[in-house]
N, C-alpha and C positions, 0 to 999 in steps of 0.2 A: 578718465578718472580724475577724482579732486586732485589738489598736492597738500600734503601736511607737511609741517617746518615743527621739529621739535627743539625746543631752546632747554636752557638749564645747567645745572650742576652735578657730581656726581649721582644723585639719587635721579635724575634723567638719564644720565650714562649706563646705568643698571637697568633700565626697562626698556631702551629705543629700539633695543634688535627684539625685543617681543612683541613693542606696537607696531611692529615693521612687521615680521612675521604672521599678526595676527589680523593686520591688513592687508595682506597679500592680496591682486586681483581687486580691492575695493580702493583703494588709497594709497597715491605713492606718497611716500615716508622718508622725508630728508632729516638729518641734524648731520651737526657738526663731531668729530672723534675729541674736538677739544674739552672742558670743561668749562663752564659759564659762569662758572664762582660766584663772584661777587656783583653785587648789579652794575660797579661801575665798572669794570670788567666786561661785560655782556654789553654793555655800552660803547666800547673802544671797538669789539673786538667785531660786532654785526656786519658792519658793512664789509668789513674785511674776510670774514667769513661768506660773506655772501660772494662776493667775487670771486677770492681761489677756489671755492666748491661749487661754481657753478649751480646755483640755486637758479630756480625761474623765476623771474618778475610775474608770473601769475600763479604766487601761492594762496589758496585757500583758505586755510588754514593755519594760523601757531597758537601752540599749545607754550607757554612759559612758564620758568620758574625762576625765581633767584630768593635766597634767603637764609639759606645755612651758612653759609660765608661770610653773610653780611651782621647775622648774628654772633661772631664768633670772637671770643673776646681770647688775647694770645696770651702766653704763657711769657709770665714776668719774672720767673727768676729757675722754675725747675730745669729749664735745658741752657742752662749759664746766659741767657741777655736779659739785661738790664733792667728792663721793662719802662713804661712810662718815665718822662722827667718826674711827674708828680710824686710818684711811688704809690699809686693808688689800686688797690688790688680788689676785687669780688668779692660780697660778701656772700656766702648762697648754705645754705644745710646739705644742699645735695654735691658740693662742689668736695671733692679730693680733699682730705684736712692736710695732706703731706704737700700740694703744692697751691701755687698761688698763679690768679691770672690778672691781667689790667683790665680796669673798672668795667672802662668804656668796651663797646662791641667794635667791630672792625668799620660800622658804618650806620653812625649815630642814628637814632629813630627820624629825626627830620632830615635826616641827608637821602634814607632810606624811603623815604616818601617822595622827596624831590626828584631820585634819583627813579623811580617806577616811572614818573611821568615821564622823563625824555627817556625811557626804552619804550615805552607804547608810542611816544609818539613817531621814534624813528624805525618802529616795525613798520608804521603807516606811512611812512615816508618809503621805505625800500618795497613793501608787499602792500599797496592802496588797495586792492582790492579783500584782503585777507580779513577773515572774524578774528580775534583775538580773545583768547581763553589763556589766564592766569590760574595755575595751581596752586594751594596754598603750601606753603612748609609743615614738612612732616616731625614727627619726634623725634627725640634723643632718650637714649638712656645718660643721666647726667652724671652718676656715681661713676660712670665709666670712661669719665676724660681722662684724658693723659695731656699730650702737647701742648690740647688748647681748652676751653670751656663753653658749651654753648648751655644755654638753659631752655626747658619748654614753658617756664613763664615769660620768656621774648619772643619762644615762636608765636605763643598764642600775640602777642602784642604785635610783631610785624606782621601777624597775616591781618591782625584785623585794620592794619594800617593800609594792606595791600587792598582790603575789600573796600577802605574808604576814598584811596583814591583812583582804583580802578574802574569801580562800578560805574560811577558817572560819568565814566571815559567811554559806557559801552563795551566792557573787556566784560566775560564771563566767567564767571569763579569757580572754577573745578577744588569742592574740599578733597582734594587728596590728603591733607594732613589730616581730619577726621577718618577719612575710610583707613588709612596707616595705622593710625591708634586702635581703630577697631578691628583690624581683620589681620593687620602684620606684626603684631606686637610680640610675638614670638618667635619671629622670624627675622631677628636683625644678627647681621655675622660679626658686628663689632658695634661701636656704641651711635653710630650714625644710618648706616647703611644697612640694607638687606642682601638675605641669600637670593637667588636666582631663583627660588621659589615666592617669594616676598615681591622681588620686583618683578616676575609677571604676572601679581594679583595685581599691582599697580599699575601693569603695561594693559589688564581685563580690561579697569577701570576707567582707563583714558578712550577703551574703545567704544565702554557701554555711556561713559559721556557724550560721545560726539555723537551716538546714534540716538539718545535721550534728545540731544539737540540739534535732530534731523542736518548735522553736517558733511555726513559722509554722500 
């Protein structure tokens, strides 16, 4: 059987025991129990993962994500820090009018670009053999920050940074954040994430990609 490597963040952590499950018998299904965060994050943390979890040098497949983290702009004064030197805070309609967050996201759009490039290239550096499929970021309910702030006018903006600098990489774009909007949008258990109903329409999706793309 193939090997699949699932990469990502929380919204990966919510479906890997379903891709898992729902490959039984067709594809063994590795990830990590960590969380992927942010993409420099996912960046430190690869190879390191690959070694304590024993992953195999002939994986098949990775399925990737990074983006919710990387969009995520922190909370500058509701939970008592400081926030930016600048003082500079988000302007947005949809943003909490009671709290305020720093301008900047966690991982500026050109850092977020920079930073995709050396994780595809250091998938291909530990898995040489492996296809590599990016998924884009999925929505947010935005009226329903607390801590921190993300918006889906920056997911639309990172993914579509994600598809310009991956596609020429030969990375393939699984729209998970499209089929999210259409078919989970009512199924989210707080303002990021889904119920276990939600994320195993997403753990369907990852299966009926990879057989869309004869990778199983």
């Amino acid at each position: 059987m193939k090997n699949l490597l699932l990469l990502g963040d929380s919204i990966r952590l919510g479906y890997d025991s379903f891709v898992q499950e729902k490959l039984a018998g067709r594809m063994n299904v590795y990830f990590a129990e960590d969380n992927g965060r942010f993409a420099q994050y996912t960046l430190r943390e690869l190879s390191i993962w690959k070694s304590k979890l024993s992953w195999p040098d002939d994986i098949d497949v990775v399925h990737w994500n990074n983006g919710l983290w990387d969009i995520l702009h922190l909370s500058s004064k509701a939970t008592g820090y400081d926030g930016e030197d600048t003082g500079e805070t988000i302007v947005s309609a949809n943003r909490p009018a009671d709290l305020r967050f720093d301008k900047d996201p966690l991982t500026p759009p050109d850092m977020y670009r920079y930073m995709l490039g050396r994780i595809v290239t250091r998938i291909h550096q530990l898995f040489p053999r492996a296809a590599v499929i990016f998924a884009t970021t999925t929505p947010v309910i935005e009226e329903l920050a607390t801590t921190a702030y993300r918006s889906n006018a920056e997911v639309e903006l990172y993914n579509r940074i994600a598809r310009e600098v991956l596609i020429p990489r030969g990375v393939r774009i699984n729209e998970l954040g499209d089929f999210s909007k259409a078919n989970c949008s009512k199924l989210h258990r707080d303002w990021v994430h889904y119920t276990d109903e939600g994320s195993e329409l997403l753990a369907a999706e990852i299966v009926s990609f990879l057989e869309r793309s004869n990778l199983i």
